[in-house]
C-alpha positions in Angstrom: 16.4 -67.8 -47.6 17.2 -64.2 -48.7 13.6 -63.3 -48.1 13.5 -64.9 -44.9 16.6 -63.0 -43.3 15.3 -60.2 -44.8 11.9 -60.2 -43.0 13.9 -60.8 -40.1 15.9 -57.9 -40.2 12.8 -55.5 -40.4 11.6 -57.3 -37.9 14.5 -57.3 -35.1 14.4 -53.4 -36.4 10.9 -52.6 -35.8 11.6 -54.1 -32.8 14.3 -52.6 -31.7 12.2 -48.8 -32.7 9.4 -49.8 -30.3 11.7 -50.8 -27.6 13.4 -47.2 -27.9 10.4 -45.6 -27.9 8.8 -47.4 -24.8 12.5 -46.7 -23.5 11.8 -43.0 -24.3 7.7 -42.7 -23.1 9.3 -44.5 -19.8 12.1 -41.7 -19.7 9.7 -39.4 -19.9 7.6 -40.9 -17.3 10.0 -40.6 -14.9 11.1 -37.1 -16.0 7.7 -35.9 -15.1 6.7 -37.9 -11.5 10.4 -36.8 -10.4 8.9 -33.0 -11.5 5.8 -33.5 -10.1 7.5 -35.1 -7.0 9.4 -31.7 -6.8 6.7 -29.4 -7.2 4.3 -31.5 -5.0 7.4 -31.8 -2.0 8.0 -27.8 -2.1 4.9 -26.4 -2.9 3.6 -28.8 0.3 6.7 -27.4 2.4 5.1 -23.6 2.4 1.6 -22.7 4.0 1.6 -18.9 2.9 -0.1 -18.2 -0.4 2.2 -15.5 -1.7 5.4 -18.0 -1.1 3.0 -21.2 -2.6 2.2 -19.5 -5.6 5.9 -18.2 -6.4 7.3 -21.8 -6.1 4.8 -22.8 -8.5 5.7 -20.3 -10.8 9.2 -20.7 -10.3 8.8 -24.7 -10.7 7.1 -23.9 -13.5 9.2 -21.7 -15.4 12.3 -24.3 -14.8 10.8 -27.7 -15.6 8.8 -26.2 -18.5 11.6 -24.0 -20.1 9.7 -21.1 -20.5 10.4 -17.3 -19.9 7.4 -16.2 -17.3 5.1 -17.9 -15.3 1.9 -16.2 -13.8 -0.7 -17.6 -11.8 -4.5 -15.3 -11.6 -6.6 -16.9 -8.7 -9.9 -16.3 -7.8 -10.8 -13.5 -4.9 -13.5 -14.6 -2.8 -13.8 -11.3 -0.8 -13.4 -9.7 -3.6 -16.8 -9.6 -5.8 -16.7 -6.6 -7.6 -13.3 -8.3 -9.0 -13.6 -11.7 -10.5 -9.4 -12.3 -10.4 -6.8 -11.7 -8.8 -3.6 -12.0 -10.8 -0.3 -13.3 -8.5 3.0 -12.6 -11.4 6.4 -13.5 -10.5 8.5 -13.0 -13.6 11.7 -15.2 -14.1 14.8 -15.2 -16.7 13.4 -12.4 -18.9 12.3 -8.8 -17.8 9.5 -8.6 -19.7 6.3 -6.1 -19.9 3.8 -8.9 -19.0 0.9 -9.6 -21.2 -1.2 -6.7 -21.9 -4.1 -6.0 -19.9 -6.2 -6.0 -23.2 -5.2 -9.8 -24.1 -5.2 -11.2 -20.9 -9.0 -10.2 -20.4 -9.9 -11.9 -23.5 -7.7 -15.0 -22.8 -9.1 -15.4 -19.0 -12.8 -14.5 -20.2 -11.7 -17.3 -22.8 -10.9 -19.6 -19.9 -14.0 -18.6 -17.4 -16.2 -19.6 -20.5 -14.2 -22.9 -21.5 -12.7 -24.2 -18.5 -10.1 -26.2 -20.3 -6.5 -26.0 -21.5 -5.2 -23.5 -24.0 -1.9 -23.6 -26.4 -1.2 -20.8 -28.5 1.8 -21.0 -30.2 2.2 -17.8 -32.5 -0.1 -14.9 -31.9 0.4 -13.4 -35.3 -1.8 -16.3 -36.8 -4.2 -17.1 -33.7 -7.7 -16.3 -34.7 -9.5 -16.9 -31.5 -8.2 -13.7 -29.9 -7.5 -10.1 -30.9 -4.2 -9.8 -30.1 -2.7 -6.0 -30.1 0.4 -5.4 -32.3 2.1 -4.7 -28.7 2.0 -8.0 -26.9 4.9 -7.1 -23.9 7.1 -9.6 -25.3 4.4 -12.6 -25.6 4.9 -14.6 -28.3 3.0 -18.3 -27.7 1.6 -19.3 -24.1 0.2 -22.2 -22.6 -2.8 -21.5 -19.9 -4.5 -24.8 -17.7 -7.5 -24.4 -15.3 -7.1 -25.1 -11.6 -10.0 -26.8 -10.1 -10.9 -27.9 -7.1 -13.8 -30.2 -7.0 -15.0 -29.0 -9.8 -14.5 -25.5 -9.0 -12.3 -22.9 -11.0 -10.8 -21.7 -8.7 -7.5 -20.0 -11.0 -5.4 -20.3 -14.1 -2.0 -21.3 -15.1 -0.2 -19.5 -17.2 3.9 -19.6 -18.7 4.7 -17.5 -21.6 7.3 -18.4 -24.6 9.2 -21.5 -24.7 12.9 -20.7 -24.2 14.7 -20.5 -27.7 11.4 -20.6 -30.1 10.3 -23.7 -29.4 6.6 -24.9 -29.7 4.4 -25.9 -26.9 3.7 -29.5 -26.8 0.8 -31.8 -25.5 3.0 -33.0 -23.2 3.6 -29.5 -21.9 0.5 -29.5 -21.7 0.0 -32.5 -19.6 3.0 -31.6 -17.5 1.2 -28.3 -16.6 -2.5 -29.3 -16.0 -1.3 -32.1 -12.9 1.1 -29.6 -11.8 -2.0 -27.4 -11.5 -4.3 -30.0 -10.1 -1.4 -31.0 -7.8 -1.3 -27.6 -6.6 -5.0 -26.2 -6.4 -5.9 -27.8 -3.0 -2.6 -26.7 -1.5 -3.6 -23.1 -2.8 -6.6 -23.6 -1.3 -5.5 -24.9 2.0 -3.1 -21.5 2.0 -5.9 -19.2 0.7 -7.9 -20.4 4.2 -5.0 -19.8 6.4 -4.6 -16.6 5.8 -8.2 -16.4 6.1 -8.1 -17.4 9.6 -5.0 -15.8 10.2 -6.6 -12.3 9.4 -9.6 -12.9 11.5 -7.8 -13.8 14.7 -5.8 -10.3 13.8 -9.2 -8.9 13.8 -10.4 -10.8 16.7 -7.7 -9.5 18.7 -7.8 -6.2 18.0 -11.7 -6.2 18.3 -11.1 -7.3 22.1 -8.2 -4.9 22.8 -10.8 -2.2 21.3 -13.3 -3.9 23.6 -10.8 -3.4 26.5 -9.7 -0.1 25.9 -13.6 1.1 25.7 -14.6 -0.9 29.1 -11.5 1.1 30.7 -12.8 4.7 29.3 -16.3 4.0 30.8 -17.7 5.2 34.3 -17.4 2.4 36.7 -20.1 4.2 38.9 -22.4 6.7 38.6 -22.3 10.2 40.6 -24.2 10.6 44.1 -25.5 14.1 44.2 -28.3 15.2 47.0 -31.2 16.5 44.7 -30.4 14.3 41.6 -30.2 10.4 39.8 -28.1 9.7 37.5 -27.5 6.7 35.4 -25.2 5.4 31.9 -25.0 2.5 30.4 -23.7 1.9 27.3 -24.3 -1.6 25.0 -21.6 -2.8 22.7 -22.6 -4.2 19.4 -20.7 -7.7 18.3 -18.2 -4.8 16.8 -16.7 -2.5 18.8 -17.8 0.6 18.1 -16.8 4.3 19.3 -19.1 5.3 21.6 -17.8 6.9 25.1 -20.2 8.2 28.0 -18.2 10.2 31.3 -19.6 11.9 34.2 -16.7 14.8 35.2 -16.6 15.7 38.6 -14.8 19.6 38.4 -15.6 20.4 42.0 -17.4 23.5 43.1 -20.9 22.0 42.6 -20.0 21.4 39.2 -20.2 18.1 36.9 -19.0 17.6 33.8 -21.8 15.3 31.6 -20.4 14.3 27.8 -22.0 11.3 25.3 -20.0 11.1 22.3 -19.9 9.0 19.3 -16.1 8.8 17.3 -16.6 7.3 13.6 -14.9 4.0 12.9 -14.8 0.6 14.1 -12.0 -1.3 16.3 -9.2 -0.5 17.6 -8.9 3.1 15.2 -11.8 4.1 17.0 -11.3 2.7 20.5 -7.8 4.7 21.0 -9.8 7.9 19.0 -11.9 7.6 21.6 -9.4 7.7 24.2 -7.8 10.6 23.1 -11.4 12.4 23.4 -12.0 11.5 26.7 -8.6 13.2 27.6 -9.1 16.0 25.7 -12.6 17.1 27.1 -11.4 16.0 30.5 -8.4 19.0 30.2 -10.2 21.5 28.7 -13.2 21.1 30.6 -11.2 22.4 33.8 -9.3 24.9 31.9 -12.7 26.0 29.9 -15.6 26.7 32.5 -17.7 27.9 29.6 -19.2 24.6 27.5 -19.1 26.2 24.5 -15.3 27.4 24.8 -14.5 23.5 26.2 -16.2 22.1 22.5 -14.6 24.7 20.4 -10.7 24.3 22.0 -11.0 20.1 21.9 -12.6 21.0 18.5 -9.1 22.3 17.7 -6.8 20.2 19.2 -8.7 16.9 17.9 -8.7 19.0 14.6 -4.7 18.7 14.5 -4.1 15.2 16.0 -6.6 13.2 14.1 -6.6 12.0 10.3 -9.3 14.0 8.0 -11.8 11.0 7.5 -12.3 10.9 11.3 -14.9 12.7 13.5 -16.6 12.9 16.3 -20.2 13.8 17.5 -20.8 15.2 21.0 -22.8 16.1 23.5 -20.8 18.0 26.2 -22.8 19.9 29.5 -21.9 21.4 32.4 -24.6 21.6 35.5 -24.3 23.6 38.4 -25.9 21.3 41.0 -26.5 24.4 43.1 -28.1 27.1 40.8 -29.5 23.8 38.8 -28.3 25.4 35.3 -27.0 23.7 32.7 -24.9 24.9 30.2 -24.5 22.6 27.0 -22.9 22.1 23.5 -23.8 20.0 20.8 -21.0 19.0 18.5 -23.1 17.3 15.3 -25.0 15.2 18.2 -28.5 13.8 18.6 -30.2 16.0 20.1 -31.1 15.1 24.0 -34.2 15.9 25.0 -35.4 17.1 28.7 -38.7 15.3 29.2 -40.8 16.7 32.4 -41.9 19.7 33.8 -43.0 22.4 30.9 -42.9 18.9 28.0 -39.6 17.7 26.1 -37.4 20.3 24.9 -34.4 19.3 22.3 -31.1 20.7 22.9 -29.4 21.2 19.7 -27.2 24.4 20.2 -23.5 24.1 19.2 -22.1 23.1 16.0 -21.1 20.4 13.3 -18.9 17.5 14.5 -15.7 17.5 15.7 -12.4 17.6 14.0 -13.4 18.3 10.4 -13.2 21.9 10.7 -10.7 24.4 13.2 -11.4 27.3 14.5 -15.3 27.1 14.8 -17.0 29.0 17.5 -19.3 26.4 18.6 -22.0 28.3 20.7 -23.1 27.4 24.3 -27.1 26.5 25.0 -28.2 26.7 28.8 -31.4 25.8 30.5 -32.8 25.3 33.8 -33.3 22.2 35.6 -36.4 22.0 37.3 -37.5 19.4 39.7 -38.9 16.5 38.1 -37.2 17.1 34.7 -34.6 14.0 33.3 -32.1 15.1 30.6 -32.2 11.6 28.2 -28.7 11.9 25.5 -28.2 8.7 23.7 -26.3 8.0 20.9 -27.3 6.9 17.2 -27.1 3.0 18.1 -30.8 3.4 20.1 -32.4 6.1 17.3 -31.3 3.7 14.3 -31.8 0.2 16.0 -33.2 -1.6 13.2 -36.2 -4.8 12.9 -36.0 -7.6 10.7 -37.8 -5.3 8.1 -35.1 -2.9 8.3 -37.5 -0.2 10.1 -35.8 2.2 12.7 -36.9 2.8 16.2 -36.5 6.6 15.5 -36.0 9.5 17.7 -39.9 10.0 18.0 -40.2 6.8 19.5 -38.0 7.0 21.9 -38.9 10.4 23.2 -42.4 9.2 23.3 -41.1 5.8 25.2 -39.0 8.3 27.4 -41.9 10.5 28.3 -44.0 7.1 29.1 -41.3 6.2 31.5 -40.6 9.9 32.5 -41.6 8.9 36.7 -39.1 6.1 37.0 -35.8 6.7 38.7 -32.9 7.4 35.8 -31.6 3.6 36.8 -34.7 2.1 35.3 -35.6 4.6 32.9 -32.8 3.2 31.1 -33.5 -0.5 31.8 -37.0 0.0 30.3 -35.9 1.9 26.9 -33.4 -0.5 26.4 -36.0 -3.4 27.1 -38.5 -2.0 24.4 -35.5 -1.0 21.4 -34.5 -4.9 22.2 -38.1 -6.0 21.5 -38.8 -3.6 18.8 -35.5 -5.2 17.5 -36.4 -8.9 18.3 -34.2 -11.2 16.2 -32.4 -8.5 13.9 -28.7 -8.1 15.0 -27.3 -5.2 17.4 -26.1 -2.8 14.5 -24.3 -0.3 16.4 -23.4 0.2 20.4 -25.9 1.7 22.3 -25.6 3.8 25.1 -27.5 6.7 27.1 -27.3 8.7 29.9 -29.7 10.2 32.5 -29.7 12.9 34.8 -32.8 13.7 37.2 -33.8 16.8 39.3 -35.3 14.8 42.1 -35.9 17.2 44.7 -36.2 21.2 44.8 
């Protein structure tokens, strides 16, 4: 009977053991989906990445009692850089881990793609840990995937008061991580698209601006034809084309080329066209014109911009031409005694002030065309990367040298968009004309 009450006993107590320890796994249970519940509710209540991936840290860093939190994510525009490492540290101030053990811990997880507990560094053997770790004691790093797809790590450094991480840690922080990798994702895109509209926008302001600077109509002089036009590329470029009308038979012709892309080079631009339109009235001389804007673009414009130019000035009643060439393509006068380049001037402007840029200066004769173009027709490119080249459009210009400047242009552009066929517009294109039609 003894026996029997006994056997009981052990049994009611055995009992009662697994029903505290369901009690407890259930506890636990709870514990975590009311975590998880947390994290999921505020990491789902931000949509910027920065914010995103500091709740997660921060979430982290409470729920898991630990000192610091990081969190490295792939770059996608960034290929020369496989990570890009997102830190927010909490409670303690420390150094971070050093840049030599976190290499070897994220090359560790690139290779194994799985979850990694180290609890005391001073006896880990999978990593050569440097006798000044920042203050990192034992860590606990999970993958973040996305269909399969690292995409970045989870990491939290040393458990509050000395304590080991556990598997359940461990658990804990790999569905916090899955949890959270398609709402870093999600973010990750937004800004994506957020920072092309940006760029959208400012391409078609750049667009705007450039349409405005243009000619809206070409000059009407008795004796001579004249013609622009000028292509944009998909990205706004920096090229500017201006007919000057200075009065007393004289007219202002300029093609220039500013470096950069978008909106930087669009206002660049602007800020030529009102510079050579000032100094060209108070600067007769072309030469003198190119040397003063030289100057005064010099000492308004950062040091990694410039400008290439081709600035003349005819006298449409002792048909000379003065000209200067700022660092330009040479233009070419096709007609009459065969093409002539006109490369007298200088290097581009506004890398160095105070050069005298010199002044060129021929004759126009009747039946001569003046051809300047900018870089975007010599360096049009096939689909087997070839250029059209300066010979080949001088030898296309001299082809076409009889029709009026209107279709001159028409026809180069016709034959760079068919050596060209399906490869993309590199670069804007634009070219001007200027016939001697009559004596």
């Amino acid at each position: 009977m003894a026996g029997l009450n006994i056997d009981s006993a052990m049994h009611d107590r055995n009992r009662l053991e697994q029903l505290l320890a369901e009690n407890a796994r259930l506890k636990l249970a709870v514990e975590e989906l009311s975590i998880l519940n947390e994290v999921s509710t505020a990491v789902s209540s931000t949509s910027s990445l920065d914010a995103t991936v500091d709740l997660i840290v921060q979430k982290c860093v409470k729920h898991l009692k630990v000192e610091q939190g990081a969190v490295l994510l792939f770059d996608t525009l960034e290929q020369g850089s496989a990570l890009r490492t997102m830190v927010r540290k909490v409670d303690k101030d420390t150094g971070g881990i050093p840049m030599r053990l976190g290499d070897q811990i994220t090359g560790w997880m690139l290779r194994h793609q799985k979850p990694l507990i180290v609890n005391d560094f001073d006896t880990e053997k999978r990593f050569r840990a440097p006798s000044d770790r920042g203050g990192v004691h034992s860590l606990l790093c999970v993958p973040m995937k996305l269909k399969g797809r690292l995409i970045g790590v989870v990491n939290v450094f040393n458990k509050t008061g000395g304590a080991e991480f556990s598997a359940g840690d461990q658990r804990l922080l790999s569905i916090i991580a899955t949890q959270s990798a398609q709402v870093l994702e999600n973010a990750r895109l937004m800004e994506q698209r957020k920072a092309l509209e940006i760029l959208e926008e400012e391409l078609r302001l750049a667009r705007e601006i450039q349409k405005k600077l243009l000619p809206k109509e070409s000059p009407r002089i008795p004796g001579y034809g004249i013609a622009g036009l000028s292509e944009p590329a998909k990205r706004v470029g920096g090229d500017y084309f201006d007919f000057l009308d200075f009065g007393d038979r004289r007219l202002g012709l300029c093609v220039a080329d500013v470096s950069g892309k978008g909106i930087t080079a669009a206002l660049l631009m602007s800020n030529v066209q009102a510079t050579i339109r000032s100094q060209g009235r108070l600067a007769p001389d072309a030469g003198a014109c190119v040397s003063q804007s030289n100057d005064m673009l010099y000492a308004s414009t950062d040091s990694d911009k410039f400008v290439t130019m081709f600035y003349a000035v005819l006298d449409t009643e002792s048909h000379r031409l003065q000209y200067c060439n700022a660092g330009h393509n040479p233009p070419i006068m096709i007609g009459g005694n065969g093409p002539v380049l006109l490369d007298t001037g200088g290097p581009v402007l506004g890398v160095m002030q105070g050069f005298p840029y010199e002044r060129g200066e021929v004759e126009f004769m009747p039946g001569e065309t003046l051809l300047v173009y900018s870089d975007g027709f010599s360096e049009a490119m096939n689909l087997r990367l070839e250029e059209f080249g300066d010979d080949r459009l001088r030898a296309s210009a001299e082809a076409h040298a009889n029709l009026p400047p209107g279709q001159l242009l028409d026809a180069l552009l016709a034959e760079v968009s068919e050596f060209c066929g399906d490869a993309a517009q590199g670069d804007d294109m634009t070219i001007m004309a200027v016939q001697r039609t009559a004596a």
